[in-house]
C-alpha positions as CSV (number, residue, x, y, z in Angstrom):
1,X,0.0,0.0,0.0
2,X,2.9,2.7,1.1
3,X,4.6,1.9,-2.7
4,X,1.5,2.3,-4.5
5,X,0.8,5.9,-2.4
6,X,4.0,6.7,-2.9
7,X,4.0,6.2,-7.2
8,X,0.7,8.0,-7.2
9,X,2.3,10.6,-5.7
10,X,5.4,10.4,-7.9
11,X,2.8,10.5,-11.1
12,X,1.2,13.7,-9.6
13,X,4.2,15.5,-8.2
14,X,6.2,14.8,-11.5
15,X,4.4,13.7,-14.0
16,X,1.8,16.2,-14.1
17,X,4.0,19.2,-12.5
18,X,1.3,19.7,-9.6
19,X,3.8,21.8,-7.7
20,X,4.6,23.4,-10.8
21,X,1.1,25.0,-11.3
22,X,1.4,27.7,-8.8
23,X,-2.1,27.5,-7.0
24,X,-2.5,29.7,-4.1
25,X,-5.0,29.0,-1.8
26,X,-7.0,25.8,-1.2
27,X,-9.7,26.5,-3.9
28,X,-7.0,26.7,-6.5
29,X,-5.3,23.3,-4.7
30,X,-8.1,21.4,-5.0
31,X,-9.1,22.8,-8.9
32,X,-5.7,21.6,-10.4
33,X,-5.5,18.7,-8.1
34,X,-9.0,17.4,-9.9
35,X,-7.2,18.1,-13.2
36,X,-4.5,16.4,-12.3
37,X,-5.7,13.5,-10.5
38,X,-7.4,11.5,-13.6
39,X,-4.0,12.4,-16.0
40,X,-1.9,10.6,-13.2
41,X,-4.3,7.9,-13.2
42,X,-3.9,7.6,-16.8
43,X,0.0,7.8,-16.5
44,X,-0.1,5.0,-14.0
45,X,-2.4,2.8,-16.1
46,X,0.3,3.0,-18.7
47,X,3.3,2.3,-16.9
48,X,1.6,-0.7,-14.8
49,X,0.3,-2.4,-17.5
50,X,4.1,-2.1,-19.2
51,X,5.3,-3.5,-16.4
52,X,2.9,-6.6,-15.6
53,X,2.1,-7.4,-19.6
54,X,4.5,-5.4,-21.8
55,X,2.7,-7.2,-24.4
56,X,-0.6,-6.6,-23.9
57,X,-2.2,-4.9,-26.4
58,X,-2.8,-1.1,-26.4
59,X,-6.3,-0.9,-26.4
60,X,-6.2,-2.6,-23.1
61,X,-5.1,1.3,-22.0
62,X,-5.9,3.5,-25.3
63,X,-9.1,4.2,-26.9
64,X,-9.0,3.1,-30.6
65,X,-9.0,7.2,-31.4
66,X,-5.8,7.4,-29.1
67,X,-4.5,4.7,-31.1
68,X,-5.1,6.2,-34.2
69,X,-3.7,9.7,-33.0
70,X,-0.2,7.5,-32.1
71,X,-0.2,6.4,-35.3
72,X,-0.2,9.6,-36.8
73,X,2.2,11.6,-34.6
74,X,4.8,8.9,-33.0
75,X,8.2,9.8,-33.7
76,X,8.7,6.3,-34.7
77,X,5.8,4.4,-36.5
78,X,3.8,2.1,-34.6
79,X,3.9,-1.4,-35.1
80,X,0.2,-3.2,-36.8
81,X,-1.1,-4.1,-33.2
82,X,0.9,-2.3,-31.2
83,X,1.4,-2.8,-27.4
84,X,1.0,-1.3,-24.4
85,X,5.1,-0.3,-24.0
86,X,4.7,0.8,-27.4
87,X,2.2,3.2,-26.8
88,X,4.2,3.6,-23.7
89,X,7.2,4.8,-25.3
90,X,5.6,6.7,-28.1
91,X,3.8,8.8,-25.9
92,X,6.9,9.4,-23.7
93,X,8.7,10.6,-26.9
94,X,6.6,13.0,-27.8
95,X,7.5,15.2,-24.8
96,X,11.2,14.9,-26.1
97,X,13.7,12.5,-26.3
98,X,14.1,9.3,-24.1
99,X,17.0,7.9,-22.5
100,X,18.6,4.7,-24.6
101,X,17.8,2.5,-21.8
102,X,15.1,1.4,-19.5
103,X,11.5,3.0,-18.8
104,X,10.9,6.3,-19.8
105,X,10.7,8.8,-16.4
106,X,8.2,10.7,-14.9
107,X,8.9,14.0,-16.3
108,X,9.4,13.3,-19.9
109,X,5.8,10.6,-19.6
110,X,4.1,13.7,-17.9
111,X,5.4,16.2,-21.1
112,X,4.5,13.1,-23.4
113,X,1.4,12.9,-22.0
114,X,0.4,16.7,-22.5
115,X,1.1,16.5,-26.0
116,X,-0.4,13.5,-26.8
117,X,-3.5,15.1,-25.0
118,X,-3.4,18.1,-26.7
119,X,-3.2,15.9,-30.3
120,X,-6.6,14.3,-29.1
121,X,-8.4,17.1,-28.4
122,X,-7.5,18.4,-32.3
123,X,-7.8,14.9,-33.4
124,X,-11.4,14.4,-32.4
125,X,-12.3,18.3,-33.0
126,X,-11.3,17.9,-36.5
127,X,-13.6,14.6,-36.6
128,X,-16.6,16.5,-35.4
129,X,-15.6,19.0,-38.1
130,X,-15.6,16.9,-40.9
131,X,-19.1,15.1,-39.8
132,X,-20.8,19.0,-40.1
């Protein structure tokens, strides 16, 4: 229990930059920490599944438009049915680049992750677009 509080707390404290947002009284505490908290949840999703199964298949932690989105805008193409480390690492890279070895860390998953957040929003805004 004490690891799994303390990797939340990791995910929250540097993956999505909580300190970093500069909230100054409770109300503002509690208003990025409920942004914040599902994002970590996200980031954690990825990197446990990685670890437990790196083979499971992404869409046991990506919708199929996330998918498609990685597809699009990896740095390195996806492979046909692509797994959950390599939407792992994909999403990692496209807050920078990624050490040669082992798991990618907090900081460059949490700048990953914003992109690849921000490349869904557009992705589905487009779709919504083209159905007018």
């Amino acid at each position: 229990m004490v690891r799994r509080t303390r990797t939340n707390f990791k995910a929250l404290k540097t993956g999505c930059a909580y300190e970093k947002r500069q909230a100054e009284d409770l109300h503002g505490l509690r208003n990025v920490l409920a942004l914040c908290a599902p994002i970590a949840w996200q980031l954690l999703l990825l990197r446990s599944e990685t670890r437990r199964e790196p083979d499971r298949p992404a869409a046991a932690a990506l919708t199929t438009t996330e998918i498609e989105v990685l597809r699009t805008f990896a740095r390195k193409p996806l492979p046909a049915q692509p797994t959950v480390r390599d939407a792992l690492l994909a999403i990692a890279a496209l807050g920078g680049p990624l050490e040669r070895n082992g798991e990618p860390e907090w900081q460059a998953l949490g700048h990953g992750y914003e992109q690849f957040l921000v490349l869904v929003q557009g992705w589905s805004a487009a779709k919504k677009v083209r159905k007018m």
